[in-house]
PAMARKE-820654 format. One line per field, with one value per residue: x, y, z of N, C-alpha, C in turn; chain. Coordinates in steps of 0.1 Angstrom, whole numbers, plus 5000, padded with zeros to 4 digits. Layout:
<mikols>
n.u	c(X; ...) $
n.v	c(Y; ...) $
n.w	c(Z; ...) $
ca.u	c(X; ...) $
ca.v	c(Y; ...) $
ca.w	c(Z; ...) $
c.u	c(X; ...) $
c.v	c(Y; ...) $
c.w	c(Z; ...) $
c	c(A; ...) $
</mikols>
This chain:
<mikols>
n.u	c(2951; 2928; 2911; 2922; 2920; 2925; 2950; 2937; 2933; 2911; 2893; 2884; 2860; 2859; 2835; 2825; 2800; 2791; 2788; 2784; 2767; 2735; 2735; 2764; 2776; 2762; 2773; 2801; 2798; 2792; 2799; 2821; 2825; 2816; 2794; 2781; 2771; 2784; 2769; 2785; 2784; 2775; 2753; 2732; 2707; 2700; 2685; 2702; 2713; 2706; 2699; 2711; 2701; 2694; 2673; 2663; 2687; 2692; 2671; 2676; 2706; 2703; 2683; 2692; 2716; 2720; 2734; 2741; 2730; 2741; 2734; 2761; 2763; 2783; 2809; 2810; 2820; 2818; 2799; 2809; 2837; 2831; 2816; 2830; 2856; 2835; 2832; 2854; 2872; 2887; 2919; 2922; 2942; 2942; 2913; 2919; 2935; 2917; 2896; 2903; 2913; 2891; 2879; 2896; 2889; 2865; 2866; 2864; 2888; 2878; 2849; 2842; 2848; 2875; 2864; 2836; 2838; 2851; 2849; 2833; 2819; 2831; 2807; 2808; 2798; 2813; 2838; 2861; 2886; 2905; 2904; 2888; 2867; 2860; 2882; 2904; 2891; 2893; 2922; 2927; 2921; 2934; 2960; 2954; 2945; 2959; 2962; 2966; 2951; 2937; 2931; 2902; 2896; 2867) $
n.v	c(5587; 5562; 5555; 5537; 5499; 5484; 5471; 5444; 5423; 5430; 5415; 5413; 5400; 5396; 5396; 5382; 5379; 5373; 5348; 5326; 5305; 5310; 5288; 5282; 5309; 5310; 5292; 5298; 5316; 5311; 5296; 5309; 5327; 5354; 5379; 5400; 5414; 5437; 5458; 5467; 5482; 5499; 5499; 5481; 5474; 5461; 5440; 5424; 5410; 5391; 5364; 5380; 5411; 5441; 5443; 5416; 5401; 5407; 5391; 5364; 5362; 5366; 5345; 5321; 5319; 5331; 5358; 5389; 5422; 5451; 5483; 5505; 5524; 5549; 5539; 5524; 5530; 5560; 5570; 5580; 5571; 5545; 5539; 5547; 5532; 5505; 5509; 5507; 5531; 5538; 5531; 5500; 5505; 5533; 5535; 5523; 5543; 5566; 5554; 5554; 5575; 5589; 5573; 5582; 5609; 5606; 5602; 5577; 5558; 5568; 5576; 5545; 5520; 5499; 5485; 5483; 5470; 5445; 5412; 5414; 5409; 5424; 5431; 5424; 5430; 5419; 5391; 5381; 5391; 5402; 5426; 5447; 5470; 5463; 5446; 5468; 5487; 5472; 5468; 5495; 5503; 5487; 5496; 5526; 5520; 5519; 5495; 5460; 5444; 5419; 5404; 5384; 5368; 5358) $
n.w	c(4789; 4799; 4831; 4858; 4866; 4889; 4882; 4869; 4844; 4818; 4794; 4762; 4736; 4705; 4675; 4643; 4620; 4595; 4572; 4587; 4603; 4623; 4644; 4644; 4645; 4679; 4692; 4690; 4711; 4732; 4766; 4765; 4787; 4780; 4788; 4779; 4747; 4728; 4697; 4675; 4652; 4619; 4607; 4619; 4616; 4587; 4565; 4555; 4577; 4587; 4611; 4631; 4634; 4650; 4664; 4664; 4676; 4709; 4717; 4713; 4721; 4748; 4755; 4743; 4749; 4777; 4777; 4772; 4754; 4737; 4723; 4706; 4688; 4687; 4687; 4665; 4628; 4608; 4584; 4562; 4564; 4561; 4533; 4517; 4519; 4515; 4484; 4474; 4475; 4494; 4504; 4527; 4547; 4552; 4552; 4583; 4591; 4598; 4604; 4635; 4641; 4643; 4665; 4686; 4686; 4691; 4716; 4731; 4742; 4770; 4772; 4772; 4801; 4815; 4832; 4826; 4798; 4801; 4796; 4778; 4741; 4711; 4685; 4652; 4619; 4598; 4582; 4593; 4617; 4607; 4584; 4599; 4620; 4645; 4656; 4654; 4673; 4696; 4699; 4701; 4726; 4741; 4739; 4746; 4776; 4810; 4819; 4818; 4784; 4774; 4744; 4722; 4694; 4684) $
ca.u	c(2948; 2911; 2913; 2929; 2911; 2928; 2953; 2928; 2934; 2902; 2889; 2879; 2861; 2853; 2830; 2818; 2787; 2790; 2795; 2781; 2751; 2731; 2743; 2780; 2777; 2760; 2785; 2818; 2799; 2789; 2812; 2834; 2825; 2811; 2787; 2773; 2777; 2781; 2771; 2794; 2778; 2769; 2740; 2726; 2694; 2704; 2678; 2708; 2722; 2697; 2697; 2717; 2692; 2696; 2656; 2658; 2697; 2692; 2664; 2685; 2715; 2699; 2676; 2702; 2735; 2728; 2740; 2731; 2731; 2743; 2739; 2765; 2768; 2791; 2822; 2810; 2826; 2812; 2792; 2817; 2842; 2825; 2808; 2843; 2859; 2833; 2831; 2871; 2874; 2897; 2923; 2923; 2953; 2936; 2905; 2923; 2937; 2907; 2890; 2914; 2912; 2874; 2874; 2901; 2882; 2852; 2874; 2865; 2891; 2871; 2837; 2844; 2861; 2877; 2853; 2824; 2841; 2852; 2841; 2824; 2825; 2825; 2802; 2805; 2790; 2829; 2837; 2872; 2888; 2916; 2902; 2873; 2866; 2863; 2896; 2910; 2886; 2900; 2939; 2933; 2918; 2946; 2972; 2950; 2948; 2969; 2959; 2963; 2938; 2938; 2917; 2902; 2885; 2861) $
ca.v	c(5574; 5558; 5549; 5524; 5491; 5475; 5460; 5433; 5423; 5433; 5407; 5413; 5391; 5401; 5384; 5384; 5372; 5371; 5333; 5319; 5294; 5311; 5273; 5287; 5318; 5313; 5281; 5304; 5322; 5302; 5282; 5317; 5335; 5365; 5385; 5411; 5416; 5451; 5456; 5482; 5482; 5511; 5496; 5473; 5470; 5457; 5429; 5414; 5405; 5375; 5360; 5389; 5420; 5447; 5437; 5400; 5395; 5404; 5377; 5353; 5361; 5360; 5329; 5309; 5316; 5344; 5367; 5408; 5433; 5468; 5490; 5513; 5535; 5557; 5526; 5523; 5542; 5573; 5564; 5586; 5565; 5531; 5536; 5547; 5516; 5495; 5509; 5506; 5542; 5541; 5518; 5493; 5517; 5548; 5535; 5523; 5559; 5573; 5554; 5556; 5591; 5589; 5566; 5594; 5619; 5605; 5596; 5563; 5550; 5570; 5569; 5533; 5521; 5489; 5474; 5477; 5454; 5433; 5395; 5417; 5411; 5434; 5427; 5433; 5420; 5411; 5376; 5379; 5403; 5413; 5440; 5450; 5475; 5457; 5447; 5484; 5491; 5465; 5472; 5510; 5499; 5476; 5507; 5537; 5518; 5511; 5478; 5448; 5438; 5405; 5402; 5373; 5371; 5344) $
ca.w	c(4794; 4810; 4844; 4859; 4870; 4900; 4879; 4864; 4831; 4805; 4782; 4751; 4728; 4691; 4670; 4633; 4616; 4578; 4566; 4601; 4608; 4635; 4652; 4647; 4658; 4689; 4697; 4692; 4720; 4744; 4771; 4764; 4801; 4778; 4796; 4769; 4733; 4724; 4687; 4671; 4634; 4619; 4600; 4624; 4612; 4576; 4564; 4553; 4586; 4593; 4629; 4635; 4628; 4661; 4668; 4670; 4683; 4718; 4724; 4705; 4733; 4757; 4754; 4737; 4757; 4785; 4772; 4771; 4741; 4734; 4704; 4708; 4673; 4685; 4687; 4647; 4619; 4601; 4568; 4554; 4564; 4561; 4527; 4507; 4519; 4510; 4476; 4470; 4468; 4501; 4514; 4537; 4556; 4549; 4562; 4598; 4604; 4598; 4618; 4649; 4644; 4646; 4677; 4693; 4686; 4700; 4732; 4731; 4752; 4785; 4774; 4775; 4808; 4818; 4843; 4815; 4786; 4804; 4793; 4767; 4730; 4703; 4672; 4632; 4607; 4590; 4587; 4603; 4621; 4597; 4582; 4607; 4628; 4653; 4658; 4656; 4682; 4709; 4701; 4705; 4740; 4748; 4738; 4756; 4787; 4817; 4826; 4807; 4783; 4765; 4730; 4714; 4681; 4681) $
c.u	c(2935; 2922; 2916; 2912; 2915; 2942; 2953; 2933; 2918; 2903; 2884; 2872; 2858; 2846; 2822; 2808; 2787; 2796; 2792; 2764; 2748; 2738; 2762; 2785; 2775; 2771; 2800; 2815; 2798; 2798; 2826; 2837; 2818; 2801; 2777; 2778; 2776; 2782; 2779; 2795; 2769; 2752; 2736; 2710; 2689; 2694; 2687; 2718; 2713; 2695; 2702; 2712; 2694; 2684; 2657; 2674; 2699; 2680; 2676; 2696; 2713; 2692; 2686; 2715; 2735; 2728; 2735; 2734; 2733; 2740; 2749; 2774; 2782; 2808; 2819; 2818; 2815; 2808; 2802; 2832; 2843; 2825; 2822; 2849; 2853; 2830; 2847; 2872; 2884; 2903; 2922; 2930; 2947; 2920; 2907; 2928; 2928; 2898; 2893; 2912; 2897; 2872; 2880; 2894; 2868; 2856; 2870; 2869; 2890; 2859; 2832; 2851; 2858; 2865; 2839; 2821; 2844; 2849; 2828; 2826; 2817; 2821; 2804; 2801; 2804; 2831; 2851; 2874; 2899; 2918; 2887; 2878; 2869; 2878; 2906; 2905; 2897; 2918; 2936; 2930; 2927; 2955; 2963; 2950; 2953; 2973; 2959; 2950; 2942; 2924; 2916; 2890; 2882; 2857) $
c.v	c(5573; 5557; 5537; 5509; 5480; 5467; 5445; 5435; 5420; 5424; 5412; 5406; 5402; 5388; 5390; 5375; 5368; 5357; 5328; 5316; 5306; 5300; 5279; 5296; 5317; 5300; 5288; 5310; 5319; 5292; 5295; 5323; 5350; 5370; 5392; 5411; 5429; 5452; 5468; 5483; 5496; 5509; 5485; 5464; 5459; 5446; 5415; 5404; 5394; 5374; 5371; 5404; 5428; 5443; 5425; 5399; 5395; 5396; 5368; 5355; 5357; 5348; 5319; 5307; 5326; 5353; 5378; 5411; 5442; 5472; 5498; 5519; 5546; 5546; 5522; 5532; 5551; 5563; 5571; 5580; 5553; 5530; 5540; 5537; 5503; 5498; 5514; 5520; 5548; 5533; 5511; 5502; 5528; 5548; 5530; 5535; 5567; 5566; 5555; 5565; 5594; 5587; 5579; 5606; 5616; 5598; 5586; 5556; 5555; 5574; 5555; 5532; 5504; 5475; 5471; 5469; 5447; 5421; 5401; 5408; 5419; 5429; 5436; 5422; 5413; 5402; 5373; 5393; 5410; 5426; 5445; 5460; 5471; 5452; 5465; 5489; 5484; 5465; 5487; 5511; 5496; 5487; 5517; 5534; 5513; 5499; 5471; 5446; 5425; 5405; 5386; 5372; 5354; 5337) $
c.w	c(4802; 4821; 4850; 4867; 4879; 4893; 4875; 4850; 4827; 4795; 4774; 4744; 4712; 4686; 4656; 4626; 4604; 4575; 4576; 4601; 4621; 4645; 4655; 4656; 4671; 4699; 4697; 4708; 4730; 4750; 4770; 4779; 4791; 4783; 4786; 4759; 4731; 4708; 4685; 4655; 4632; 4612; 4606; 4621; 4594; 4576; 4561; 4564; 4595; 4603; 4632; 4638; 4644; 4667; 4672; 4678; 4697; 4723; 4722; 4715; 4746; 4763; 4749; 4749; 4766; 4786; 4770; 4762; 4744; 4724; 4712; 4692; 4674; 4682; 4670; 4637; 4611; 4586; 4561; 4555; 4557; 4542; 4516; 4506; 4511; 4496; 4469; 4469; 4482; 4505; 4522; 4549; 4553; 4560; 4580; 4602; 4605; 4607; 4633; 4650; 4651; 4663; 4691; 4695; 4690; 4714; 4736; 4746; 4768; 4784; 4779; 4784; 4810; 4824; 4832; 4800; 4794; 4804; 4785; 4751; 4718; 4691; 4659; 4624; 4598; 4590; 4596; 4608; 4618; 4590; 4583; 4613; 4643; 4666; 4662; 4671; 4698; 4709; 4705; 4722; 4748; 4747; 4752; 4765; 4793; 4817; 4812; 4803; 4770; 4756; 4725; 4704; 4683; 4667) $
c	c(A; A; A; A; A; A; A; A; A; A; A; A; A; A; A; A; A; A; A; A; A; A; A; A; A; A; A; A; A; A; A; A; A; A; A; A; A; A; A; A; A; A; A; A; A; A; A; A; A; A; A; A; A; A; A; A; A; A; A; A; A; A; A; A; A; A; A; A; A; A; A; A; A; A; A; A; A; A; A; A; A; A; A; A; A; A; A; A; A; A; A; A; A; A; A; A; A; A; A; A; A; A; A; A; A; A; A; A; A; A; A; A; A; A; A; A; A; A; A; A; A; A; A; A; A; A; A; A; A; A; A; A; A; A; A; A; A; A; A; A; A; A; A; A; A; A; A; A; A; A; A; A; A; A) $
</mikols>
């Protein structure tokens, strides 16, 4: 288990980009209380991720809505994870114990501590958060630590 955090409940947000107006996206975000966006994409840089690109998205946060940036690669999955999945050659269920394992094994839930998500949200390029990373990430959070933490996929 991380460390405890006063008995505060830990916000979460998540947020995905794929199928979203720049106008959308930055309206799910804004008016939330989010503070920083931490991206957690393993391919950040992708030409295909438009307004979203690791280079241009922290102007675009913070000039639009506030808002700070992270990269943080390690909270990503392995390309040897990532790139089976997205070429059907691993399950949906196959790719969440492997990545949980991943995130465990990169001790995750106390690299990361409470007080520093908080009124975060975590980014992916995914359009929902059913079968994202993302999501996996902020329940294994909510399990490994004490304290309450409340998630919401924007």
């Amino acid at each position: 288990m991380a460390f405890g955090y006063k008995g505060m409940t830990t916000n979460i947000f998540t947020i995905g980009f794929t199928g979203s107006s720049a106008e959308d996206f930055f309206e799910r975000l804004c008016g939330t209380g989010v503070k920083k966006v931490i991206d957690t994409r393993l391919w950040a840089s992708s030409q295909l991720a438009g307004f979203a690109k690791k280079k241009d998205l922290p102007y675009f946060l913070k000039e639009i809505a506030g808002i700070d940036y992270e990269y943080r690669k390690e909270l990503a999955p392995s390309d040897d994870i990532l790139k089976p999945f997205k070429d059907s050659k691993i399950s949906w269920d196959e790719y969440e114990v492997q990545y949980i394992d991943l995130i465990h094994h990169r001790n995750i839930a106390n690299v990361l501590s409470p007080e520093e998500v908080d009124q975060t949200c975590f980014l992916c390029a995914c359009k929902t958060e059913h079968q994202c990373h993302r999501r996996l990430l902020a329940e294994y959070l909510q399990r490994e630590w004490s304290q309450p933490v409340e998630i919401v996929h924007l």
